[in-house]
N, CA, C and O atoms as a Maestro MAE file, in Angstrom:
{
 s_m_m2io_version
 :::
 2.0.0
}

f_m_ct {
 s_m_title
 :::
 protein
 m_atom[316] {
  # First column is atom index #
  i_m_mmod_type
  r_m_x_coord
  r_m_y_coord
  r_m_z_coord
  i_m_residue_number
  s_m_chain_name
  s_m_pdb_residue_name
  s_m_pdb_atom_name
  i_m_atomic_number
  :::
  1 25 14.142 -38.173 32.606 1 A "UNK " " N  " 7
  2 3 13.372 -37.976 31.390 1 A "UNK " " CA " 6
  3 2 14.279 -38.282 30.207 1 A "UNK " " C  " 6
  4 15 15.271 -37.562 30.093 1 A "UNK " " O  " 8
  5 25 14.119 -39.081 29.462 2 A "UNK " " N  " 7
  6 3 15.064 -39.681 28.374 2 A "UNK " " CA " 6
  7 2 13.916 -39.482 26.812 2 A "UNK " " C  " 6
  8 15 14.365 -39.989 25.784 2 A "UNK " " O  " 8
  9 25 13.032 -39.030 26.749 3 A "UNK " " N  " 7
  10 3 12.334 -38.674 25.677 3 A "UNK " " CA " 6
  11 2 11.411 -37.629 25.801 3 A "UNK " " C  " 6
  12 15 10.607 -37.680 26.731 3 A "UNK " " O  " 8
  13 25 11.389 -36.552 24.901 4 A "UNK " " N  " 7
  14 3 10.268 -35.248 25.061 4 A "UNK " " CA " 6
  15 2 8.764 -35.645 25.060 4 A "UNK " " C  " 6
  16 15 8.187 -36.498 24.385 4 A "UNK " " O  " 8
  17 25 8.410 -35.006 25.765 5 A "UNK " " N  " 7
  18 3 7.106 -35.165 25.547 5 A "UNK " " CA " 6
  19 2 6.374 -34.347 24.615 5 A "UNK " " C  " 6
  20 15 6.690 -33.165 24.475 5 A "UNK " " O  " 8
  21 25 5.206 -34.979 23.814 6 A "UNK " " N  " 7
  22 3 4.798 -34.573 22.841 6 A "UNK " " CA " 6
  23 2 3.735 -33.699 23.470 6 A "UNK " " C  " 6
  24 15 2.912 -34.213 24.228 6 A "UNK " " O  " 8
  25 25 3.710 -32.416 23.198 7 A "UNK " " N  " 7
  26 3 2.401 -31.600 23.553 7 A "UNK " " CA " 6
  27 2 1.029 -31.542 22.971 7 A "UNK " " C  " 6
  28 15 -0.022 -31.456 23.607 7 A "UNK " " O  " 8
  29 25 1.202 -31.608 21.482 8 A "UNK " " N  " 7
  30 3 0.048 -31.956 20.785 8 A "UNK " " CA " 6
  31 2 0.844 -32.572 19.353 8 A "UNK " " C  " 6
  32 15 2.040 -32.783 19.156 8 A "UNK " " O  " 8
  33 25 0.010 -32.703 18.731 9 A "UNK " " N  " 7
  34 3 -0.116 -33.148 17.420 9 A "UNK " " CA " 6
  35 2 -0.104 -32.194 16.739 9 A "UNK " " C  " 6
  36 15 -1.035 -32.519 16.001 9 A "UNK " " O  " 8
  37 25 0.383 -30.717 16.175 10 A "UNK " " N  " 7
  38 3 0.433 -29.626 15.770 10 A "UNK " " CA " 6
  39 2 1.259 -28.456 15.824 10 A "UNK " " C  " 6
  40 15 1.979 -28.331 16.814 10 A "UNK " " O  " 8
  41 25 1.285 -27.392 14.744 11 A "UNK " " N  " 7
  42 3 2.308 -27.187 15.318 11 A "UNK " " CA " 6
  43 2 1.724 -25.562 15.987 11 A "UNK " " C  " 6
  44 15 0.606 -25.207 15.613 11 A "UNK " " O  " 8
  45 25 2.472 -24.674 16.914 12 A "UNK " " N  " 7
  46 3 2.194 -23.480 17.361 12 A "UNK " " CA " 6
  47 2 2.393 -22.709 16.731 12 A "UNK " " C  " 6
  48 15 3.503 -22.415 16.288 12 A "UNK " " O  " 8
  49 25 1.168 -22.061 16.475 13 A "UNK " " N  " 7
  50 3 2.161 -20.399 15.800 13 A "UNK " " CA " 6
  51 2 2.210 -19.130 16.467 13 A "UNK " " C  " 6
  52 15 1.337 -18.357 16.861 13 A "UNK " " O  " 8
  53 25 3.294 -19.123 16.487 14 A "UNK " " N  " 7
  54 3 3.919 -17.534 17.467 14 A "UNK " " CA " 6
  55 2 4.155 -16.576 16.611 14 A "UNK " " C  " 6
  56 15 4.931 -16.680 15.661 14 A "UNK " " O  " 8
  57 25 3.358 -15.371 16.961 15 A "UNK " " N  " 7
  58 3 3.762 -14.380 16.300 15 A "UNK " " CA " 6
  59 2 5.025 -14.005 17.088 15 A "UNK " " C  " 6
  60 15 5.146 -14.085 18.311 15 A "UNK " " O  " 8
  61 25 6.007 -13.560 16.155 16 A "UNK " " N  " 7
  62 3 7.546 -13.208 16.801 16 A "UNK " " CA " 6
  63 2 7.935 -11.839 16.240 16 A "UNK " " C  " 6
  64 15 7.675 -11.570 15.067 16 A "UNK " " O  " 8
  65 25 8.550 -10.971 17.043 17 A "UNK " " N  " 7
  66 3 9.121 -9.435 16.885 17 A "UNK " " CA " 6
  67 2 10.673 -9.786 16.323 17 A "UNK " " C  " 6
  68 15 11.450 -10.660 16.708 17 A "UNK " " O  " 8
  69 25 10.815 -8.856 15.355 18 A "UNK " " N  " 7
  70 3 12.551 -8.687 14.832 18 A "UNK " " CA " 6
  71 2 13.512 -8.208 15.903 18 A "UNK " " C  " 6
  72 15 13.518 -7.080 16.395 18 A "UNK " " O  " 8
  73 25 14.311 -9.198 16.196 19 A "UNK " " N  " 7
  74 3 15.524 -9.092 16.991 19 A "UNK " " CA " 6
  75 2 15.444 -9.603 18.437 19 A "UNK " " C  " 6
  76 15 16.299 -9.372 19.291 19 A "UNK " " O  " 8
  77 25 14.037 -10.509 18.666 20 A "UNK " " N  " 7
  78 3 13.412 -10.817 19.825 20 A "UNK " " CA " 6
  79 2 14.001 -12.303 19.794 20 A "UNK " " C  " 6
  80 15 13.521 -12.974 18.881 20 A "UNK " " O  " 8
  81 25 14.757 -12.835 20.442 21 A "UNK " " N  " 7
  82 3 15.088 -14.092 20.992 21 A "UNK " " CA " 6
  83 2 13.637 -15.049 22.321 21 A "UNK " " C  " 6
  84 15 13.183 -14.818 23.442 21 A "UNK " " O  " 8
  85 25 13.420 -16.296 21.050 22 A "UNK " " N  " 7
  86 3 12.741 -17.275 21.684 22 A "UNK " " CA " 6
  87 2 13.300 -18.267 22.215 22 A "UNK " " C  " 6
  88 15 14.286 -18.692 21.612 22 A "UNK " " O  " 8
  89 25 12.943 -18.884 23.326 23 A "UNK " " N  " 7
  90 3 13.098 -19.962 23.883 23 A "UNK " " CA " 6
  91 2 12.129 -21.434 23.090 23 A "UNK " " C  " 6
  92 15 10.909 -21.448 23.252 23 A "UNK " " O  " 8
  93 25 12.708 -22.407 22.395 24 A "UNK " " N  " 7
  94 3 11.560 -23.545 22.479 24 A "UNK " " CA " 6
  95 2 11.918 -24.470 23.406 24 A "UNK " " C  " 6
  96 15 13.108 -24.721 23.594 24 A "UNK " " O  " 8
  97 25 10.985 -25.054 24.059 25 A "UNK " " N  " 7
  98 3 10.329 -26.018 24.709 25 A "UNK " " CA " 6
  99 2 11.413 -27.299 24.385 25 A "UNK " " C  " 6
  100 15 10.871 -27.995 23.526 25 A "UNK " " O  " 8
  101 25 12.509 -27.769 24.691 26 A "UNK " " N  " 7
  102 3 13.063 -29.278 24.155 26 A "UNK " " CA " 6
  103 2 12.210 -30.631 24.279 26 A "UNK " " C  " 6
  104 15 11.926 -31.485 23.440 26 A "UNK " " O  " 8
  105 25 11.788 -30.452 26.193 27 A "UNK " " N  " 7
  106 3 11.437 -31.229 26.603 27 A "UNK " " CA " 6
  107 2 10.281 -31.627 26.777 27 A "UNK " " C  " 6
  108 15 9.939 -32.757 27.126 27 A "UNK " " O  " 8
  109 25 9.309 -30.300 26.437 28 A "UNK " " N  " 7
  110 3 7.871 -30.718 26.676 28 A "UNK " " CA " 6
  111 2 7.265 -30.450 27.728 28 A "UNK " " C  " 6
  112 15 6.045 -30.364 27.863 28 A "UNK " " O  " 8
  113 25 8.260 -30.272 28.702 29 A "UNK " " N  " 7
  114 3 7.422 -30.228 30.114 29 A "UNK " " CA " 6
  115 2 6.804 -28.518 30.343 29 A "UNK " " C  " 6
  116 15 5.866 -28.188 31.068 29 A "UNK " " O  " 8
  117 25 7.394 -27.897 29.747 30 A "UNK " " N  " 7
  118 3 7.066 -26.435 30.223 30 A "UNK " " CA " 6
  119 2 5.320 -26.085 30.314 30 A "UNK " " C  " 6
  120 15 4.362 -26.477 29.648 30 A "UNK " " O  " 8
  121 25 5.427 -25.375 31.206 31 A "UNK " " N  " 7
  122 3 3.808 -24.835 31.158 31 A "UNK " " CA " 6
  123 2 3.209 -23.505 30.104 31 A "UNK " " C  " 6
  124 15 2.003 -23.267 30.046 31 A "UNK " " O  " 8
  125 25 3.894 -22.971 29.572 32 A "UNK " " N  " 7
  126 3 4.645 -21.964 28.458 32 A "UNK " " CA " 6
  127 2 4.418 -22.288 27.690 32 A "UNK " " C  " 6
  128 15 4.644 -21.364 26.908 32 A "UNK " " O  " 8
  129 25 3.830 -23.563 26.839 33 A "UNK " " N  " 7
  130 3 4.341 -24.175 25.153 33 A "UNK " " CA " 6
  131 2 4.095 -23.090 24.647 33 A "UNK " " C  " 6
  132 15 3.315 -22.215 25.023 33 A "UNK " " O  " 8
  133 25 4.933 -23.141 23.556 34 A "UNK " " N  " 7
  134 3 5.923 -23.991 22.947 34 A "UNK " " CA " 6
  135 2 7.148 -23.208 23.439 34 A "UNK " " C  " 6
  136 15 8.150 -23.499 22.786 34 A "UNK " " O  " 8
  137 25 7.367 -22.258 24.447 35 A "UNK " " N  " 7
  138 3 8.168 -21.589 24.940 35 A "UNK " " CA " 6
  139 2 8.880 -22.118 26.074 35 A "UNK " " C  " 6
  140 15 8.163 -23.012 26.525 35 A "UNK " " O  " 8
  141 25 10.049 -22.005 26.842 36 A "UNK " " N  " 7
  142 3 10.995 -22.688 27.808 36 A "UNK " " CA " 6
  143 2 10.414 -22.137 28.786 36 A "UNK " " C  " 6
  144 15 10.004 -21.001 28.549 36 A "UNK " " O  " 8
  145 25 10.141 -22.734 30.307 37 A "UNK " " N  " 7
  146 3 10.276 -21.932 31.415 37 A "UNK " " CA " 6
  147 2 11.126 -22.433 32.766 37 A "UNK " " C  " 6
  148 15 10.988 -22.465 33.989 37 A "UNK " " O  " 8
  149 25 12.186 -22.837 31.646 38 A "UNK " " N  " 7
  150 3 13.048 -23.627 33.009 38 A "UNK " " CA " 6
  151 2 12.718 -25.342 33.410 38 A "UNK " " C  " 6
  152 15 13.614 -26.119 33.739 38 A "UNK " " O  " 8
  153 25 11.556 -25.645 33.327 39 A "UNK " " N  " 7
  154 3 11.217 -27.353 33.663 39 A "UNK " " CA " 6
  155 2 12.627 -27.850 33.189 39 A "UNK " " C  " 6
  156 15 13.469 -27.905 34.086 39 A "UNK " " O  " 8
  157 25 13.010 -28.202 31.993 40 A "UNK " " N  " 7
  158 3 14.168 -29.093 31.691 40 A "UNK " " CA " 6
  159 2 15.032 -29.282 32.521 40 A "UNK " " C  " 6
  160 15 15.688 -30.306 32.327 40 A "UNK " " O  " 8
  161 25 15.358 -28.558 33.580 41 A "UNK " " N  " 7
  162 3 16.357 -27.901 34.595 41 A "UNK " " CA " 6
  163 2 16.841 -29.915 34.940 41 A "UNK " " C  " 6
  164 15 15.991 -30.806 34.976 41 A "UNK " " O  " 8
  165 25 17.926 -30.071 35.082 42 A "UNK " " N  " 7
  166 3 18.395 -31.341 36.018 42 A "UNK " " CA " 6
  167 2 18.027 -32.292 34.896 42 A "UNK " " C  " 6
  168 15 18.132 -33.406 35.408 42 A "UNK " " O  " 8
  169 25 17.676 -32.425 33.720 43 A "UNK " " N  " 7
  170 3 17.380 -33.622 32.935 43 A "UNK " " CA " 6
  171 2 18.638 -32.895 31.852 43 A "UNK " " C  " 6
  172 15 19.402 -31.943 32.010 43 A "UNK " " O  " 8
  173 25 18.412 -33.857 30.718 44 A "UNK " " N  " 7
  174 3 19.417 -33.572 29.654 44 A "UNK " " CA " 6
  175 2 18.601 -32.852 28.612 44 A "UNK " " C  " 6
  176 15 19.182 -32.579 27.562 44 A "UNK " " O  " 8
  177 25 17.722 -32.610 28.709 45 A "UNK " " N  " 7
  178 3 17.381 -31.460 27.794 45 A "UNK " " CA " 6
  179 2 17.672 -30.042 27.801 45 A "UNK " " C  " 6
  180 15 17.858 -29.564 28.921 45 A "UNK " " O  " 8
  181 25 17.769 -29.133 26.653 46 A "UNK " " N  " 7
  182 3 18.032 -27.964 26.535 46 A "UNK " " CA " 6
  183 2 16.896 -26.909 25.939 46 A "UNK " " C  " 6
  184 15 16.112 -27.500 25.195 46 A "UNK " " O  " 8
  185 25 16.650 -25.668 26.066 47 A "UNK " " N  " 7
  186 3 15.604 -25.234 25.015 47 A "UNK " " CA " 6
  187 2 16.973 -24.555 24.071 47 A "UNK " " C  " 6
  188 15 18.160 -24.264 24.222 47 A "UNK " " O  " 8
  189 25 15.705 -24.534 22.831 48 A "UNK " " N  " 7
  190 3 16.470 -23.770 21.358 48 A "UNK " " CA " 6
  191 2 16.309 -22.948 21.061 48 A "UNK " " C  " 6
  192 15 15.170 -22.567 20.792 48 A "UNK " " O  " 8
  193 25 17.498 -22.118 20.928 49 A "UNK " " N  " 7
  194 3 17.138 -20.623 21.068 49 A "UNK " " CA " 6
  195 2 16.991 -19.966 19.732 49 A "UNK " " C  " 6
  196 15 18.084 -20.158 19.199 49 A "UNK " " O  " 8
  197 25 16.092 -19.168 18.739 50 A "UNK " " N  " 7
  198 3 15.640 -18.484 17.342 50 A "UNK " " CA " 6
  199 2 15.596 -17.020 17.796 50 A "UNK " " C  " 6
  200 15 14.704 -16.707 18.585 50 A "UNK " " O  " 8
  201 25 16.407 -16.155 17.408 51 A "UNK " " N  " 7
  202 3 16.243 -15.358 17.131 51 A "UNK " " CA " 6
  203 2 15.692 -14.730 15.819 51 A "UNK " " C  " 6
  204 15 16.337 -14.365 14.836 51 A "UNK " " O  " 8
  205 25 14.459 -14.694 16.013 52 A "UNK " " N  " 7
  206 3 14.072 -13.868 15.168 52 A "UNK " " CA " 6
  207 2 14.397 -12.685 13.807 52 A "UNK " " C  " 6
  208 15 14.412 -11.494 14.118 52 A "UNK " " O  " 8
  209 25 14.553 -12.927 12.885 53 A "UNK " " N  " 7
  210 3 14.778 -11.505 11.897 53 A "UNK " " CA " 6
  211 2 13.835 -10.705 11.499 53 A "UNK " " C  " 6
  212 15 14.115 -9.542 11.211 53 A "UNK " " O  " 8
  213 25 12.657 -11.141 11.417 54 A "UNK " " N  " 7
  214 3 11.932 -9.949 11.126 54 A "UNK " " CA " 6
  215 2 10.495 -10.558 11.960 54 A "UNK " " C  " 6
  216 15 10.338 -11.697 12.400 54 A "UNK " " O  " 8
  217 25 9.352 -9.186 12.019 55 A "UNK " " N  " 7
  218 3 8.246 -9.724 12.572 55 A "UNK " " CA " 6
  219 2 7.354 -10.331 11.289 55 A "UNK " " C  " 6
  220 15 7.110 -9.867 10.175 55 A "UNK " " O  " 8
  221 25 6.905 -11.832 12.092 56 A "UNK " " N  " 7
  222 3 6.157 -12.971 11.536 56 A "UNK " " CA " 6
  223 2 5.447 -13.776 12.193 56 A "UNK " " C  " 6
  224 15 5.330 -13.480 13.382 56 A "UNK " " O  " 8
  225 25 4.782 -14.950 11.753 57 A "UNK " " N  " 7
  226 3 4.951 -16.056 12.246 57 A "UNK " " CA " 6
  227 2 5.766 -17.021 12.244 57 A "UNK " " C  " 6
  228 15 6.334 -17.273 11.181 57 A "UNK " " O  " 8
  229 25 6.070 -17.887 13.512 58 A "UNK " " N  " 7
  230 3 6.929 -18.521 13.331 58 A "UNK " " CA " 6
  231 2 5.941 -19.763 13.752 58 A "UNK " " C  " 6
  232 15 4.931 -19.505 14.406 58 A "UNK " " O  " 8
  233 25 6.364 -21.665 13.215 59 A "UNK " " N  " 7
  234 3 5.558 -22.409 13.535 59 A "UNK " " CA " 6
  235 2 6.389 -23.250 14.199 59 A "UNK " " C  " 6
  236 15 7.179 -23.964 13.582 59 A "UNK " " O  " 8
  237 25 6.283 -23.255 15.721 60 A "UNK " " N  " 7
  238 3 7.081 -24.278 16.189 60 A "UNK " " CA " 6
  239 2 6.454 -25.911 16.688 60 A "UNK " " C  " 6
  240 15 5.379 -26.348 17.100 60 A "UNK " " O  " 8
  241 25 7.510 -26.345 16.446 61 A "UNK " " N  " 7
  242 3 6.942 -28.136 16.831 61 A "UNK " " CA " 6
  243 2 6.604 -28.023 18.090 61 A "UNK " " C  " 6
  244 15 7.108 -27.415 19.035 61 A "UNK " " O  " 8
  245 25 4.984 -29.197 17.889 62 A "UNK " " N  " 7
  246 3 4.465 -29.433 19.371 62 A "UNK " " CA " 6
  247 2 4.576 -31.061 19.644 62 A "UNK " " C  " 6
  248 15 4.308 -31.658 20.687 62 A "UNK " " O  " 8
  249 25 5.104 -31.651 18.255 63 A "UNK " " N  " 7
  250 3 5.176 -32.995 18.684 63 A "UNK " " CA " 6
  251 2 6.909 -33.852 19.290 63 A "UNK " " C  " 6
  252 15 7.223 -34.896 19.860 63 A "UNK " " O  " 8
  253 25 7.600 -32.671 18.742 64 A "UNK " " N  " 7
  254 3 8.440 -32.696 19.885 64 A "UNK " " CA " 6
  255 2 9.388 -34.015 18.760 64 A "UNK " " C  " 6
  256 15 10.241 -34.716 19.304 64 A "UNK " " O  " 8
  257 25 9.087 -34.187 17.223 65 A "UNK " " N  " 7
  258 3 9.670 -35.320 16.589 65 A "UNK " " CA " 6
  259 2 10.320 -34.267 15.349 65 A "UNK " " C  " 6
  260 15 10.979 -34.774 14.441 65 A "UNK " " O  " 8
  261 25 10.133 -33.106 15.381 66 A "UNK " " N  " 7
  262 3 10.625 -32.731 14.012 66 A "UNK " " CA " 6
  263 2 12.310 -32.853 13.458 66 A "UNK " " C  " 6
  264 15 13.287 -32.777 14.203 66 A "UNK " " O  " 8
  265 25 12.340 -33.023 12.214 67 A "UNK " " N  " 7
  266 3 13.899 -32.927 11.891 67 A "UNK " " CA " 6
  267 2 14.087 -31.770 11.303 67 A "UNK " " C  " 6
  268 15 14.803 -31.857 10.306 67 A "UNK " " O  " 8
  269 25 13.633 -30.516 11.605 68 A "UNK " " N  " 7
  270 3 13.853 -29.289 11.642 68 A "UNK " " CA " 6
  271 2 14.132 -28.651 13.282 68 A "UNK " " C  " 6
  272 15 14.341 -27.450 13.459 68 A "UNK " " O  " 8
  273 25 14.106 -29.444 14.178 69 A "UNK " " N  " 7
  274 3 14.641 -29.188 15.369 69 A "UNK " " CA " 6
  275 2 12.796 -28.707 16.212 69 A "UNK " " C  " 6
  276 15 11.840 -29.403 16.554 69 A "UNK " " O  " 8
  277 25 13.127 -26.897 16.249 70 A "UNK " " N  " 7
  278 3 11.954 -26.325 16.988 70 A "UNK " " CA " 6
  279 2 11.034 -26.200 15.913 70 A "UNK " " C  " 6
  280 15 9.826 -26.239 16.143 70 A "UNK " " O  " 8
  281 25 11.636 -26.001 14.361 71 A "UNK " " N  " 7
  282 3 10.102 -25.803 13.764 71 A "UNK " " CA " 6
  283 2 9.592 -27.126 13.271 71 A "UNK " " C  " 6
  284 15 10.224 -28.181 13.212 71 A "UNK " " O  " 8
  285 25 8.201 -26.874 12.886 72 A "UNK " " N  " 7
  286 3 7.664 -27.996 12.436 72 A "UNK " " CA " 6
  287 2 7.642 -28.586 11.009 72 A "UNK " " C  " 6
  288 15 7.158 -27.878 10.126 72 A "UNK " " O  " 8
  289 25 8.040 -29.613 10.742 73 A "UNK " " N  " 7
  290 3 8.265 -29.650 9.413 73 A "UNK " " CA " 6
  291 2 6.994 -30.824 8.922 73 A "UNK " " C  " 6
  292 15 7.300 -31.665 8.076 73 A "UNK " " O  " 8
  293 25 5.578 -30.810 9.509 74 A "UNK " " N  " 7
  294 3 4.644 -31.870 9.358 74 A "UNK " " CA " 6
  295 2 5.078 -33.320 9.797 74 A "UNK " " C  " 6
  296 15 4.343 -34.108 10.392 74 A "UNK " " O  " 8
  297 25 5.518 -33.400 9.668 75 A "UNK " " N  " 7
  298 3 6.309 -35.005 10.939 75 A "UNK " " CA " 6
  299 2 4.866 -35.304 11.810 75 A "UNK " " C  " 6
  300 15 4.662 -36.516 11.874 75 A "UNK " " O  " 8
  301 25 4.120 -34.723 12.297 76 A "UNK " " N  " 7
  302 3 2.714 -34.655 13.836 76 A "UNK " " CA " 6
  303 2 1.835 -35.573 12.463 76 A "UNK " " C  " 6
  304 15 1.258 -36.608 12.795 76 A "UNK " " O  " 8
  305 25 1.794 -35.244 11.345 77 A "UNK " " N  " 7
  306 3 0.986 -35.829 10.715 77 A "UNK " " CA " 6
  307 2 0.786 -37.041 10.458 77 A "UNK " " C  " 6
  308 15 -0.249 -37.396 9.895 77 A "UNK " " O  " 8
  309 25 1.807 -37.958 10.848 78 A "UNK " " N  " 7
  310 3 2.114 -39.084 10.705 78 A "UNK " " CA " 6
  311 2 2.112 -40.001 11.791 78 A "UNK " " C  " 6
  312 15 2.099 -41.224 11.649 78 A "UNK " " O  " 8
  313 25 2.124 -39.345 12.972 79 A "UNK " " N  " 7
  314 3 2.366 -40.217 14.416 79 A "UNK " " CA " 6
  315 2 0.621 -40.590 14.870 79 A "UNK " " C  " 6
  316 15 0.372 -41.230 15.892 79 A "UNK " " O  " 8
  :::
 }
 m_bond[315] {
  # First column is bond index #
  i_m_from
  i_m_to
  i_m_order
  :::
  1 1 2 1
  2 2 3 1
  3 3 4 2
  4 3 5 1
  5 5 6 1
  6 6 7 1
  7 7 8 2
  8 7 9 1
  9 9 10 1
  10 10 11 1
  11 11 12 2
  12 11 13 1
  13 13 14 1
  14 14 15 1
  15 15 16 2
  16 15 17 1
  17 17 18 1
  18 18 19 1
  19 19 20 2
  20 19 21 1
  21 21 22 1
  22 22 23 1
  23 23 24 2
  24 23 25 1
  25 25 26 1
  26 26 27 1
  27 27 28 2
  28 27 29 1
  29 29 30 1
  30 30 31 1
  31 31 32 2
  32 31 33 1
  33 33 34 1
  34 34 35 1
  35 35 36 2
  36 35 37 1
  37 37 38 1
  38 38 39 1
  39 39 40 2
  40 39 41 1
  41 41 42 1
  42 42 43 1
  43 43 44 2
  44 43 45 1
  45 45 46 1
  46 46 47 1
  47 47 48 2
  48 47 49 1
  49 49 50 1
  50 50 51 1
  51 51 52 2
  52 51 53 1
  53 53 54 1
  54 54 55 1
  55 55 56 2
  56 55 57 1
  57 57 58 1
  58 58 59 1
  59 59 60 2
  60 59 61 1
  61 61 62 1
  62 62 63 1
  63 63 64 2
  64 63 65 1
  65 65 66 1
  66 66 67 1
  67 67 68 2
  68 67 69 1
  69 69 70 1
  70 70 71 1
  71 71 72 2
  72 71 73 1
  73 73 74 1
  74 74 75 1
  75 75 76 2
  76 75 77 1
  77 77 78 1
  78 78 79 1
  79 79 80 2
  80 79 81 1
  81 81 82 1
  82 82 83 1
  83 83 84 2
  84 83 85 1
  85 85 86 1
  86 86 87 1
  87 87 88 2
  88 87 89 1
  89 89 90 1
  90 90 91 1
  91 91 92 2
  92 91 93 1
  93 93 94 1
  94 94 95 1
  95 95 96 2
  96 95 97 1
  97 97 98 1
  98 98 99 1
  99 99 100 2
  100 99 101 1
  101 101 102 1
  102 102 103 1
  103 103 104 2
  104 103 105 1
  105 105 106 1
  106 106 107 1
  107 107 108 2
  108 107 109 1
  109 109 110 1
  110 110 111 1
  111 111 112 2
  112 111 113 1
  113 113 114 1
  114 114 115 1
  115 115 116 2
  116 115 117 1
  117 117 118 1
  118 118 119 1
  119 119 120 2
  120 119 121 1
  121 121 122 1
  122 122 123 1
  123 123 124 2
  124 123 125 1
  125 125 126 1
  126 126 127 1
  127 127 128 2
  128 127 129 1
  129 129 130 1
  130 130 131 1
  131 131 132 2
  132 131 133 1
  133 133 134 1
  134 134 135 1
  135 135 136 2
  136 135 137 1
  137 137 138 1
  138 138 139 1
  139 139 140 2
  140 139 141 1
  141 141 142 1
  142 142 143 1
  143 143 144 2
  144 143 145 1
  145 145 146 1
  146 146 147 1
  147 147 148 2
  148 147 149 1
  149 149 150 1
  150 150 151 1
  151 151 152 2
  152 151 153 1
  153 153 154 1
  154 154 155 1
  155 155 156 2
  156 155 157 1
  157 157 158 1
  158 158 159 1
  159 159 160 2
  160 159 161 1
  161 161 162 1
  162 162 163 1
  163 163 164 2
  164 163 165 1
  165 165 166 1
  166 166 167 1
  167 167 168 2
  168 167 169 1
  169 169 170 1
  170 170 171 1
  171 171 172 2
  172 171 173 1
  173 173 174 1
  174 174 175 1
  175 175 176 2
  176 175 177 1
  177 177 178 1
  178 178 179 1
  179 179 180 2
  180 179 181 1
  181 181 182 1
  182 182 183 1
  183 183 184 2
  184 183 185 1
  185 185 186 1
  186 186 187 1
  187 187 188 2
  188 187 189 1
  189 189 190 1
  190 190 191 1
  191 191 192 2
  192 191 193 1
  193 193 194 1
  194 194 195 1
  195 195 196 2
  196 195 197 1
  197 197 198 1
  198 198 199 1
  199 199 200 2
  200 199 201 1
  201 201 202 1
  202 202 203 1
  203 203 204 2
  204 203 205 1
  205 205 206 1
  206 206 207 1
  207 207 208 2
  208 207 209 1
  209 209 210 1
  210 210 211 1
  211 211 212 2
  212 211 213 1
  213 213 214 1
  214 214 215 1
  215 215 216 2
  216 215 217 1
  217 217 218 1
  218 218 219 1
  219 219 220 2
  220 219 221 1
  221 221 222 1
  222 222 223 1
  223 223 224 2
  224 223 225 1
  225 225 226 1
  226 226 227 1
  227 227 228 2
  228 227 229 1
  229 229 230 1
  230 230 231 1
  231 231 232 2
  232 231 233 1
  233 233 234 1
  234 234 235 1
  235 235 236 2
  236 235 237 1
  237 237 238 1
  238 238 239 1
  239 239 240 2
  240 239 241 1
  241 241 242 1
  242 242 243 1
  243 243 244 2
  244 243 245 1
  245 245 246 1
  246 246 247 1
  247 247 248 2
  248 247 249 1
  249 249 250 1
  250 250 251 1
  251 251 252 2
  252 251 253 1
  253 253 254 1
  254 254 255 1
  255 255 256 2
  256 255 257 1
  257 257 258 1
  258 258 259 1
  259 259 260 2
  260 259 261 1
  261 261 262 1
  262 262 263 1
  263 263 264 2
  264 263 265 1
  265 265 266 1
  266 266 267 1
  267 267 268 2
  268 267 269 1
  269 269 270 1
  270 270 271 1
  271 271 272 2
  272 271 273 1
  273 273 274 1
  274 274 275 1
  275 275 276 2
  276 275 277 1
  277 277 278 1
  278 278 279 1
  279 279 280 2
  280 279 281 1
  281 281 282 1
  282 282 283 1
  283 283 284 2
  284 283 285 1
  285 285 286 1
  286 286 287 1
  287 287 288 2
  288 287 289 1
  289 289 290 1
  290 290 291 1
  291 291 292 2
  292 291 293 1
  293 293 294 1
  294 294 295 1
  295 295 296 2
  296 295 297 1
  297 297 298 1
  298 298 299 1
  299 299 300 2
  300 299 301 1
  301 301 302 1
  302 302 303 1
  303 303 304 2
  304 303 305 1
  305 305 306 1
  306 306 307 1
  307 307 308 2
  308 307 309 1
  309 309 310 1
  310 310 311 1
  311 311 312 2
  312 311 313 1
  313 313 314 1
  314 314 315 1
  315 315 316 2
  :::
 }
}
């Protein structure tokens, strides 16, 4: 696998707890989005880990192109 796969065109929003460490998705493959569940395993992808500071939403990338890494910075809008 040499490129992520894009899950959707949008981005997820996770509500997230203060002091709660997330997993995102690098590669796309997880069954979890936008969360890790191990798939990347044996390819060169990694998930990114956010710990959380306070409870919110958080909006993570589903197109898998952002230059904010896991969050989404509207980038899906354009592809």
């Amino acid at each position: 696998m040499n490129a992520p796969i894009a899950t959707q065109k949008s981005p997820y929003a996770v509500d997230v707890k203060a002091g709660e460490t997330y997993y995102w998705c690098a590669c796309g493959k997880s069954s979890k989005q936008p969360l890790c569940d191990g798939t990347h395993k044996g390819s060169s992808f990694s998930p990114v880990a956010h710990v959380a500071e306070k409870n919110e939403t958080v909006y993570f990338c589903g197109c898998r192109h952002s230059k904010k890494g896991a969050f989404c910075d509207g980038t899906h809008k354009s592809l």
